[in-house]
N, C-alpha and C positions, 0 to 999 in steps of 0.2 A: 662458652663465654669466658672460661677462665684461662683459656690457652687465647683469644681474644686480646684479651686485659694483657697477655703477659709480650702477645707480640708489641704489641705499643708502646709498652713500658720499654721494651728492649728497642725500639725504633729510636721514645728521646734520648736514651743512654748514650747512643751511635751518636744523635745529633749535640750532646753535652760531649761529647769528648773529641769529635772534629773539632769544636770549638774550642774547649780548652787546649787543645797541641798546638795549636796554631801558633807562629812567631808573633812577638809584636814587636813591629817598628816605630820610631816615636821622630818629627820630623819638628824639628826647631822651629820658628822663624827668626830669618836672618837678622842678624845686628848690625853696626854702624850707620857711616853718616848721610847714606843717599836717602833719600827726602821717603817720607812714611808712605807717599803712592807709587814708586818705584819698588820700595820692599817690599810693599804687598803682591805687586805683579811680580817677582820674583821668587816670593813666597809659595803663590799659584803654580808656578810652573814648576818648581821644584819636587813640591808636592805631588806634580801629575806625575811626573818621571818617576817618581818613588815607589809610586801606587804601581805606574805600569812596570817598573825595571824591577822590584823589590819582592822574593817570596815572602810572605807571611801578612798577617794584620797591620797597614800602616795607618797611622792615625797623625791627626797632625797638632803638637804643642800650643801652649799659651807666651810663654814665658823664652827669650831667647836665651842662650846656652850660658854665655854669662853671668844672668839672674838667675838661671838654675843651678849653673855652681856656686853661686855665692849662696844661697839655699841652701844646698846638701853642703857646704862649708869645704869647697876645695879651691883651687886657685886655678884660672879657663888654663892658665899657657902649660898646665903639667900634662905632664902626657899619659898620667894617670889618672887624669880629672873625668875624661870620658866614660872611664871604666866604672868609678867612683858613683856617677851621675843614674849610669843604665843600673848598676845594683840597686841604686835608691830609688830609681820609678819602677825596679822592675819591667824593664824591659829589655828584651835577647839583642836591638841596635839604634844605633843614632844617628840624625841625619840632621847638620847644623851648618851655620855658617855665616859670612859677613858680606857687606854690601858696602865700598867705600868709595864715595864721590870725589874729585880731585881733578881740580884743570878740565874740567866738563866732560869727563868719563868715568863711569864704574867701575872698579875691579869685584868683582866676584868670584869668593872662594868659598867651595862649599866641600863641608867634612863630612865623610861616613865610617862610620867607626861599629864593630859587631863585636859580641863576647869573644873572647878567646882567638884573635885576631887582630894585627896590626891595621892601623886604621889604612886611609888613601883621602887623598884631596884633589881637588878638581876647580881649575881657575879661567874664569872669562871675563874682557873687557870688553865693556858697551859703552855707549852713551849715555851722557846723565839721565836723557828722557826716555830712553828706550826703553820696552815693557819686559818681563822677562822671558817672551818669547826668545827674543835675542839670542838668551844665554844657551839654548836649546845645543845648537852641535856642537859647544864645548863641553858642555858639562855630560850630554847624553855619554859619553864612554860609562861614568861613573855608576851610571845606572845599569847598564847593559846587561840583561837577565842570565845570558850566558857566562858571566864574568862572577866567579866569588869575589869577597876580597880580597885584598892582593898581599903580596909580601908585603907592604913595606908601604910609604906613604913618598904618592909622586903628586908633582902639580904641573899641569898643563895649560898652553895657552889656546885661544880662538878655536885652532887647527889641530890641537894635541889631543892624546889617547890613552885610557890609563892604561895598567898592566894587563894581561890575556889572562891572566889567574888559572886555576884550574876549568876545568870543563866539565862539572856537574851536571849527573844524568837529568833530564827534564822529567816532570812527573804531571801527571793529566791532574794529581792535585796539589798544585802548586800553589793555587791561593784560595782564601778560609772562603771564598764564593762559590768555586766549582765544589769545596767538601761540603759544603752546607746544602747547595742546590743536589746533589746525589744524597745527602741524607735526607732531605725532604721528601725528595723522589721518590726513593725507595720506600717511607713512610705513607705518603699518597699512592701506589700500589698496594701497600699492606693493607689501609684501611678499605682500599676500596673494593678487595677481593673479597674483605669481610665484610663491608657494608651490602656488596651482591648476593653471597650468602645469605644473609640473613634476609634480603628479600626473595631470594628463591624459596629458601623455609618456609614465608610467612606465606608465600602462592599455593603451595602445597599444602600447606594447612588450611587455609582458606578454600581448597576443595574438599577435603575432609566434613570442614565445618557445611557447606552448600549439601553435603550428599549425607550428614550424619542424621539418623531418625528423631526425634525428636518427642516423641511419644509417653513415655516415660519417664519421672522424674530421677532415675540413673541417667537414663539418657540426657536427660536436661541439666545434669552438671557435669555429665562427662564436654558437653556442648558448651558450655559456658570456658570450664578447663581448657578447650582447645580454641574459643576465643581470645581467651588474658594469654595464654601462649602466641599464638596469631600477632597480636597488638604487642607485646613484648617486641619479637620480632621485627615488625615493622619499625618500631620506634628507633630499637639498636641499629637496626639498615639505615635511617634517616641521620641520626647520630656518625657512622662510620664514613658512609657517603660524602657529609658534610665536611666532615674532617678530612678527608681524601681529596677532598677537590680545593678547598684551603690547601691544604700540603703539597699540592701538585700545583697551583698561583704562585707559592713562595718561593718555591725549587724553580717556576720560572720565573720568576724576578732575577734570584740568583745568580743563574747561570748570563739574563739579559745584562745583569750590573758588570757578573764579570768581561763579558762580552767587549762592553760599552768602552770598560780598565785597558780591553786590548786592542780598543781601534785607533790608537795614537801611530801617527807615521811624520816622518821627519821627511817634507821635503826644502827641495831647491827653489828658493826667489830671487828672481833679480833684487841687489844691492839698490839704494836709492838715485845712486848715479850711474847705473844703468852700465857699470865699468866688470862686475862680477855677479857673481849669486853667493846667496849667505843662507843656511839648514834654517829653517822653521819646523819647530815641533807641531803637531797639527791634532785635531782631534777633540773629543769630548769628555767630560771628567764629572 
């Protein structure tokens, strides 16, 4: 029982500390002057890209980058203000940006900035009413899972691309859903080799008990002793089992959430005048 108790304990340890290593990404929503249902759907999309382009925990802001700097008390246009902002949430990157209406088109620029790294920006013109699908094949370079970030902060149009950056090895745990889903996993195997155990025990004793004599009042508490043993046993089997098969739901939850993160694909639509095709980001979030 006590080697039991220690695998488990050592199981959450595993699952506290995928969590705690994990990056966290913190994703603004946009500021300026295109109308509050346009920056919401460009908010959305933003935020998809982030989740699917971005290793680590991305989570997404209250407050646009602006108000957050006049908060932690720096000025947005310093080019230390970002740095300034992720020390004070506490978070390893940022992902901000504006949304500006003018002569019936958007511009859209959006910043991503990491610790101990020059930031990169990334710019797309839509239409006033456009959703922010739109922005999808301009902006996707900036996202692009293979791409760290870059030297140096560039900004592109419609058709443009950020920098190729380095080429950082891929890791099967890229994001805190596949480490969570294998910590569970591995947990829901743990308990459930023990919750079997202890029902193989309790069968085993329970022929003991069926074939023990009974005759004798030695006899009749050795028989009782190998009943509370028996029922011990069963209990702790019902108890591990239960926990195993929770742990094995959440690890696939997990692994289905991440799944869901990776089914985004960028295709080609015809344009609305039927003249070209324009990238749509596609998919479920």
């Amino acid at each position: 029982m006590r080697l039991a108790i220690v695998i488990v304990i050592s199981a959450l340890v595993l699952v506290a500390t995928v969590t705690a290593g994990n990056r966290k990404v913190l994703v603004l929503p946009v500021d300026g002057t295109a109308d509050a249902k346009q920056r919401s759907s460009i908010n959305d999309s933003v935020l998809s890209m982030a989740k699917a382009g971005i290793d680590g925990d991305v989570t997404a802001g209250d407050t646009t980058f602006n108000e957050t700097a006049a908060a932690v008390g720096c000025t947005p246009d310093e080019p230390t203000c970002a740095d300034t902002v992720m020390k004070t949430l506490s978070v390893d990157e940022l992902v901000w940006g504006t949304a500006q209406t003018e002569n019936g088109s958007t511009t859209v620029t959006i910043h991503r900035a990491a610790k101990g790294e020059p930031g990169r920006q990334q710019m797309a013109v839509i239409d006033k009413a456009a959703g922010g699908d739109a922005t999808a094949s301009a902006l996707q370079p900036l996202f692009e899972r293979e791409q760290a970030v870059g030297s140096g902060s560039e900004t592109g149009s419609g058709s443009g691309s950020a920098d190729s950056g380095r080429q950082p090895r891929k890791s099967f745990f890229d994001t805190k859903e596949r480490k969570l889903g294998l910590a569970f996993g591995g947990g829901s195997l743990v308990c459930l080799v023990i919750g079997l155990s202890m029902w193989n025990s309790e069968s085993k004793l329970q022929d003991q008990i069926d074939s023990h004599p009974n005759m004798t009042l030695p006899q009749l508490q050795d028989l009782h002793e190998l009943e509370e043993r028996a029922a011990s046993k069963a209990l702790w089997g019902n108890i591990f089992v239960f926990l195993g098969l929770a742990a094995g739901g959440t690890s696939a939850y997990f692994f289905w959430h991440d799944h869901k993160n990776r089914g985004t694909v960028v295709a080609p639509v015809p344009t609305e005048d039927g003249a070209g095709v324009k990238m749509v980001l596609g998919g479920r979030w």
